[in-house]
NUGU-769561 format. One record per residue: residue number from 1; residue in one letter; y, z, x of N, C-alpha, C in turn. Coordinates in steps of 0.05 Angstrom, whole numbers. Atoms other than C-alpha are relative to their C-alpha. Example, Ala and Ser with C-alpha at 12.3 -4.5 7.8 and 13.67 -1.06 7.14 Angstrom:
# residues 2
+-----+-----+--------+--------+--------+--------+--------+--------+--------+--------+--------+
:   n : res :    n_v :    n_w :    n_u :   ca_v :   ca_w :   ca_u :    c_v :    c_w :    c_u :
+-----+-----+--------+--------+--------+--------+--------+--------+--------+--------+--------+
:   1 :   a :    -24 :      0 :     18 :    -90 :    156 :    246 :     24 :      0 :     18 :
:   2 :   s :    -24 :     -1 :    -16 :    -21 :    143 :    273 :     22 :     14 :    -15 :
+-----+-----+--------+--------+--------+--------+--------+--------+--------+--------+--------+
# end
This chain:
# residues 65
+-----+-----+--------+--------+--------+--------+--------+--------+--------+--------+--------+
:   n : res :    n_v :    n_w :    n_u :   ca_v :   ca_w :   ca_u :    c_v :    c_w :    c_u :
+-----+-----+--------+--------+--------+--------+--------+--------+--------+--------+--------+
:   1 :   x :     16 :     -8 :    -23 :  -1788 :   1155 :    192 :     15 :     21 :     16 :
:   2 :   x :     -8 :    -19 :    -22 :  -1779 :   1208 :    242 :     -3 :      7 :     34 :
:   3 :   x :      6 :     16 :    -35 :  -1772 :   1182 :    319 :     -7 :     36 :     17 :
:   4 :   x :      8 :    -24 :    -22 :  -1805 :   1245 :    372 :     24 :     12 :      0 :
:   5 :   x :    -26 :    -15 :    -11 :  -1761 :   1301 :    390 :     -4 :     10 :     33 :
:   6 :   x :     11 :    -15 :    -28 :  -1758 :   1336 :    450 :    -10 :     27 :      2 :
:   7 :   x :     20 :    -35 :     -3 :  -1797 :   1408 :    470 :     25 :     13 :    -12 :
:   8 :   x :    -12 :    -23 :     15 :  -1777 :   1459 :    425 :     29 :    -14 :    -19 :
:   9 :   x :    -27 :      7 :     16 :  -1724 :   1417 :    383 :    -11 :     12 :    -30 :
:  10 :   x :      5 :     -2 :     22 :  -1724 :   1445 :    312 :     21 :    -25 :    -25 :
:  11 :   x :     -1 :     13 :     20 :  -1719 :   1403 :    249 :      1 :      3 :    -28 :
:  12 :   x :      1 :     -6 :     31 :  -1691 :   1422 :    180 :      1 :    -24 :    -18 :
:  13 :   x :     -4 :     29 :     17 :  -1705 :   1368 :    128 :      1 :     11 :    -36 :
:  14 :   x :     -4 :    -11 :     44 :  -1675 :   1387 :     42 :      8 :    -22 :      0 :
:  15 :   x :    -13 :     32 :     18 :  -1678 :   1338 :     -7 :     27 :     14 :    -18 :
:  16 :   x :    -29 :    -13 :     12 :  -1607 :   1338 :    -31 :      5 :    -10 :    -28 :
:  17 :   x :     -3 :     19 :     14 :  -1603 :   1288 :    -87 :    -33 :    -15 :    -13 :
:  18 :   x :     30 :      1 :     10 :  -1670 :   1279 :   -137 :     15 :    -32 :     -5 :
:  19 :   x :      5 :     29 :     11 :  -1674 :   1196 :   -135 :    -36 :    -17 :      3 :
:  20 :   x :     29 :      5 :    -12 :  -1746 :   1200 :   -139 :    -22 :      9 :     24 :
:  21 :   x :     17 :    -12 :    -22 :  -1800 :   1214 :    -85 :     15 :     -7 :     28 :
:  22 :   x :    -15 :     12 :    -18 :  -1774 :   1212 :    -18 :    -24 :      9 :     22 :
:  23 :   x :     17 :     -8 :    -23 :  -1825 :   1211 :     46 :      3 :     -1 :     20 :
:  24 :   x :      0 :      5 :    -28 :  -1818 :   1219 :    113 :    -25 :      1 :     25 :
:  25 :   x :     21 :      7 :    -17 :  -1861 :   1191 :    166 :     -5 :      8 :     27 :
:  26 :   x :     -6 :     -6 :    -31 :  -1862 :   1230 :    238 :     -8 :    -18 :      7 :
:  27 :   x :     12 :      8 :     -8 :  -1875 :   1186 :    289 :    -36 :     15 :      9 :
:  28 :   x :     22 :     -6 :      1 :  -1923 :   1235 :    313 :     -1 :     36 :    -10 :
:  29 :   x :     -7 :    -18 :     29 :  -1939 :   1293 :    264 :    -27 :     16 :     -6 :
:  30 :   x :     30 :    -11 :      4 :  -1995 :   1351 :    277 :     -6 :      7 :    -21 :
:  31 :   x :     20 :     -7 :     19 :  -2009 :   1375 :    212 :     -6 :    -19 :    -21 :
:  32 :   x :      6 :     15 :     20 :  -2017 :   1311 :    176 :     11 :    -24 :      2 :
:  33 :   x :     -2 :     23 :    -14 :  -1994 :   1236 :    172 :     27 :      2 :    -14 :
:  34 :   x :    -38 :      2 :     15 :  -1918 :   1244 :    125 :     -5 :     30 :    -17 :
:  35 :   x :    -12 :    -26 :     14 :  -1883 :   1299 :     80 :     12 :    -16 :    -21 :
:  36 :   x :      0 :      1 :     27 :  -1869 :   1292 :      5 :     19 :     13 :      0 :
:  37 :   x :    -13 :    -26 :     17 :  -1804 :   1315 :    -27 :      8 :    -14 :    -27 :
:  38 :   x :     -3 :      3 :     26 :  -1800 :   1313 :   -104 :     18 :      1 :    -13 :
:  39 :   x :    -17 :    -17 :     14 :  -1750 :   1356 :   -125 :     26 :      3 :     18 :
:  40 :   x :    -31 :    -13 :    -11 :  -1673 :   1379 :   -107 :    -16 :     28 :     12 :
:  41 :   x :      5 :    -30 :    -13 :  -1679 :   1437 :    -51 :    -35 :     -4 :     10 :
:  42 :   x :     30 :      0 :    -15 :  -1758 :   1415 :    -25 :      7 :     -1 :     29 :
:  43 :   x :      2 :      3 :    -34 :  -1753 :   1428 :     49 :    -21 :      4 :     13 :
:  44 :   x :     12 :    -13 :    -32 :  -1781 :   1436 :    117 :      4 :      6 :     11 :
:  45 :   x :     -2 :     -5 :    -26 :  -1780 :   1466 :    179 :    -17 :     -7 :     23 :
:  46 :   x :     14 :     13 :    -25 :  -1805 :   1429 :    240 :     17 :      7 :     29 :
:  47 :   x :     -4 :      0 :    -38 :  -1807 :   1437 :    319 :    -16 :    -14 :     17 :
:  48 :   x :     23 :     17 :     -9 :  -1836 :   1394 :    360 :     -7 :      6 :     24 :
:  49 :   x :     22 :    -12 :    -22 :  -1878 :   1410 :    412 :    -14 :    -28 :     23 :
:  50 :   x :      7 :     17 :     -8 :  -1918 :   1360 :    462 :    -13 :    -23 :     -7 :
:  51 :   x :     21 :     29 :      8 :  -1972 :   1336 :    418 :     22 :      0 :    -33 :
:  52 :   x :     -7 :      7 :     30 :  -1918 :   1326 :    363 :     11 :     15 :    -20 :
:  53 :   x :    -19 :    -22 :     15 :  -1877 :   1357 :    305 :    -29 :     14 :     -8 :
:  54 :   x :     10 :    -26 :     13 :  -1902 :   1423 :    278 :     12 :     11 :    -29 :
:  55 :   x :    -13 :    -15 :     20 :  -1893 :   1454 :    204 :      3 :     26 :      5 :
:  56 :   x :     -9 :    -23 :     -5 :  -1858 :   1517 :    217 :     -1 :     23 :    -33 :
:  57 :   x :    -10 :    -12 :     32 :  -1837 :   1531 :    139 :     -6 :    -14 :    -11 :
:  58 :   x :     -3 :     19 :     25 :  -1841 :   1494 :     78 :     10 :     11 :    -22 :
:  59 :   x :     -9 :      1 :     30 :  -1813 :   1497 :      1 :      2 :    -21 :    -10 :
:  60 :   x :     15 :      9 :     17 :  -1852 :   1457 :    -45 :      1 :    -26 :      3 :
:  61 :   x :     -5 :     28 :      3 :  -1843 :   1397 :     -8 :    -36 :    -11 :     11 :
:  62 :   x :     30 :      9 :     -3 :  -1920 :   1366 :      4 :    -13 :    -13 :     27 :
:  63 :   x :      4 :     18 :    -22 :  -1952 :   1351 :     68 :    -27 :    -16 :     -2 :
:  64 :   x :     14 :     18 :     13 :  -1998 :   1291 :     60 :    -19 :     -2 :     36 :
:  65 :   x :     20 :      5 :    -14 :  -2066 :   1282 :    103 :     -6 :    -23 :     20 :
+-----+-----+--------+--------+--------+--------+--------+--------+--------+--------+--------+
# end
């Protein structure tokens, strides 16, 4: 899971180590309900904002509905 940040905090998340799927759950998370990473090197870039993190970037990691 991923507990709120505060205004304007940014958030880099790479999967470092492939042991399978790995998901993370924002608490609260505008463009969707978690993030998918598959592979070694799938990232994100998040900031969070009032109503909630924001995807800034991605590489090939999946954001889920």
């Amino acid at each position: 899971s991923l507990a709120n940040g505060t205004e304007g905090q940014l958030k880099i998340i790479s999967m470092k180590t492939d042991g399978g799927s790995g998901i993370v759950t924002p608490a609260s998370f505008v463009n969707g309900s978690s993030i998918t990473f598959d592979d070694v090197e799938d990232t994100i870039v998040l900031m969070y904002q009032s109503t909630g993190w924001v995807v800034l970037a991605r590489q090939n990691s999946t954001v889920n509905a």
